[in-house]
C-alpha positions in Angstrom: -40.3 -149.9 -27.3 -41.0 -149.6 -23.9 -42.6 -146.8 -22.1 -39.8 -143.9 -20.6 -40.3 -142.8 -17.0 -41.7 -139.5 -18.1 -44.7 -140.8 -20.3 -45.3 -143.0 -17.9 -45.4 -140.5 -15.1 -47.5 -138.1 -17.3 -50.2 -140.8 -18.0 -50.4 -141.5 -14.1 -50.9 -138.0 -13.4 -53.6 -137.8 -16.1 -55.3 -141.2 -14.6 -54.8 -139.2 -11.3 -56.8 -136.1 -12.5 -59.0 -137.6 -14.3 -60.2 -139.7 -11.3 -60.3 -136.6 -9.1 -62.0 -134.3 -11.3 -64.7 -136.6 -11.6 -65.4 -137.0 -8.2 -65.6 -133.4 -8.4 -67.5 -133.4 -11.3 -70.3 -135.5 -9.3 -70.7 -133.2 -6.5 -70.8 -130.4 -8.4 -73.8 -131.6 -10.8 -75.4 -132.7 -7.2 -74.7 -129.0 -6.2 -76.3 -127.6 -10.0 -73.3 -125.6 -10.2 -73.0 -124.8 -13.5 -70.0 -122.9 -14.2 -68.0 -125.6 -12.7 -69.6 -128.4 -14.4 -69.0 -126.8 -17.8 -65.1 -126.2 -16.9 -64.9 -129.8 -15.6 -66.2 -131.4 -18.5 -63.6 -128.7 -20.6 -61.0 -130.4 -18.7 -61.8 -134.1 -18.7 -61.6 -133.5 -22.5 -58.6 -131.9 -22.3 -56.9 -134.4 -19.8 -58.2 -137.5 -22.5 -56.3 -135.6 -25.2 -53.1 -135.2 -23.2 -53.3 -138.7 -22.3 -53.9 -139.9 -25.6 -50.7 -137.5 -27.0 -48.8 -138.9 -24.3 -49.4 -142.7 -24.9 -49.1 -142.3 -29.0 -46.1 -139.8 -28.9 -48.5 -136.3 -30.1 -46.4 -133.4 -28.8 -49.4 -130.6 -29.8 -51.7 -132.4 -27.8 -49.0 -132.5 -24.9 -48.9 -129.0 -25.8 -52.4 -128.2 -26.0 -52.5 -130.3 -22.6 -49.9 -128.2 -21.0 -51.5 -124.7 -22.3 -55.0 -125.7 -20.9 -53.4 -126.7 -17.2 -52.0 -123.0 -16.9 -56.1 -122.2 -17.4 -57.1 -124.4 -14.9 -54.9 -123.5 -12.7 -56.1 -120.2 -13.0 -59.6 -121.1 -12.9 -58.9 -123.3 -9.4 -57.1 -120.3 -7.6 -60.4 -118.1 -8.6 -62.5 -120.8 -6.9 -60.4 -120.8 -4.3 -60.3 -117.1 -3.8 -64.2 -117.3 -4.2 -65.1 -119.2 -1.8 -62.9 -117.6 1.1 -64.4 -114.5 -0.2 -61.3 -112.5 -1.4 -61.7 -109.2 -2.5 -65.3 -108.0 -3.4 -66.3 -112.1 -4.0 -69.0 -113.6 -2.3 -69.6 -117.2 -2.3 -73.6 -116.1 -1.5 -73.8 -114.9 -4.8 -75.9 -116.9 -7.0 -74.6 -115.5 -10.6 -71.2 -116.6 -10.3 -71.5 -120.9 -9.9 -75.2 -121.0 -11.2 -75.4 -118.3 -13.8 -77.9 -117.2 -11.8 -80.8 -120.1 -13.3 -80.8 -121.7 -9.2 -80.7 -121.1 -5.9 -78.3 -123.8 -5.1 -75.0 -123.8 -3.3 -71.9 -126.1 -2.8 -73.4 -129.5 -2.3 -70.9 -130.0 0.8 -72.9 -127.1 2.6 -75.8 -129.4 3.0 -73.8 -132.6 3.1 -70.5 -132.1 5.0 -69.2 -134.1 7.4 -70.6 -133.8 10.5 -73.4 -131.5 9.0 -77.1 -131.4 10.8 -79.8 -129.7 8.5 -83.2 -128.5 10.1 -85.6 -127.3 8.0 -86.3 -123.3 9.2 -90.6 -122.8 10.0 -92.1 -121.3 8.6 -90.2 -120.0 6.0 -90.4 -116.6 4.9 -93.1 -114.5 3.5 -91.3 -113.6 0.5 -90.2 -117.2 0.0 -91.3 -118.9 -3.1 -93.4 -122.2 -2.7 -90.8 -124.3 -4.1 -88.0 -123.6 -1.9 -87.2 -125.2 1.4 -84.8 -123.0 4.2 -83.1 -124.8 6.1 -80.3 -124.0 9.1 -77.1 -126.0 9.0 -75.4 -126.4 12.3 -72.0 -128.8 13.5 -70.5 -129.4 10.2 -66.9 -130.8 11.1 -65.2 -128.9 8.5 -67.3 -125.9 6.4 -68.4 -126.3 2.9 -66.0 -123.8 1.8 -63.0 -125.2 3.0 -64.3 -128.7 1.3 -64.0 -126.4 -2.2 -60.7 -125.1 -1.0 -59.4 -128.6 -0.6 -60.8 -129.9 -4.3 -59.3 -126.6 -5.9 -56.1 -127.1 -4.2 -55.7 -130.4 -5.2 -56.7 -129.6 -8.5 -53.7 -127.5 -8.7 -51.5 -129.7 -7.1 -52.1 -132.4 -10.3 -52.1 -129.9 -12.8 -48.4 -128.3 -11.5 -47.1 -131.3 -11.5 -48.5 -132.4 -14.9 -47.2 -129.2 -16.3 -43.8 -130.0 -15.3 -44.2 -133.6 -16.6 -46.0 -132.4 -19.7 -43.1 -130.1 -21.1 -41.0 -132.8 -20.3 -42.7 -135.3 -22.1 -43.0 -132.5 -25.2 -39.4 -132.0 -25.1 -38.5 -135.9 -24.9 -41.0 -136.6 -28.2 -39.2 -133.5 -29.7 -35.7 -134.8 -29.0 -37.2 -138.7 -30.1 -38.5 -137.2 -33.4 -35.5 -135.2 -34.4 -33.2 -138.1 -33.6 -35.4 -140.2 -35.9 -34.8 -137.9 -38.7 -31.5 -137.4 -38.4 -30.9 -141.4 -38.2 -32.8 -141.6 -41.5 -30.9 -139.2 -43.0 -27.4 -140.6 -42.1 -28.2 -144.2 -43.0 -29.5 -143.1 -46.7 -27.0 -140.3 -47.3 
């Protein structure tokens, strides 16, 4: 049987995220932030079992696909709404993204396009040995806005694959029932 526009839809848009969140995944473990790496991982799971549901007709891990996108949705509009420092957030604060074990930031603040880096000297008094300070000046676009980009995509994919995913649920669903009644009609 050949594969219905809607699976094969919903396994592009898995392929899709599953190449972006890596990307993201890779800049994030260059950045050591934690809490993201942990949720990234979470979903690169997740996206593998909605792909695999989708490709070998598994509607609760279409489900389970679908349920986990409203999550990470979720999660991407609190990134988002961290880094441009909504509400009492502040993307300074080293708890939230590191669980507080580093002193590291966004790897884009460093690394952005267009960014200069100059080590600050000496650094300060109260600075511990292993730490460099460093000044970042003409970044083309700021770090934050980088991370705004990545969420936003990220919530693009998983709409989208939401949509496609309860469509794909309903279509197995529809497929299954049809099977059974088929069975029963020819036998009865």
């Amino acid at each position: 049987m050949g594969c219905c526009s809607g699976r094969c839809t919903l396994a592009f848009l898995c392929g899709m995220q599953l190449i972006s969140i890596l990307e993201r995944q890779i800049f994030d473990f260059l950045g050591y932030q934690w809490a993201p790496i942990l949720t990234n991982f979470v979903h690169i799971i997740t996206v593998i079992l909605g792909l695999f549901g989708t490709v070998q007709f598994r509607p609760r891990y279409v489900t389970g696909y679908a349920v986990w996108l409203v999550l990470w949705v979720t999660w991407n509009i609190f990134i988002i709404c961290f880094y441009l420092e909504v509400g009492d957030l502040s993307k300074d604060s080293d708890l939230i993204m590191t669980f507080n074990i580093s002193m590291h930031r966004s790897w884009w603040m460093e690394n952005g396009p267009g960014c200069r880096v100059t080590p600050v000297t000496p650094p300060p008094s109260w600075a511990p040995e292993d730490h460099r300070y460093i000044s970042i000046a003409g970044c083309l676009l700021e770090y934050q806005y980088v991370e705004v980009a990545h969420s936003s995509l990220q919530i693009l994919l998983a709409l989208v694959g939401f949509i496609y995913a309860c469509y794909v649920v309903k279509l197995i669903s529809e497929e299954e029932d049809s099977c059974i009644y088929s069975r029963y009609s020819v036998s009865g």
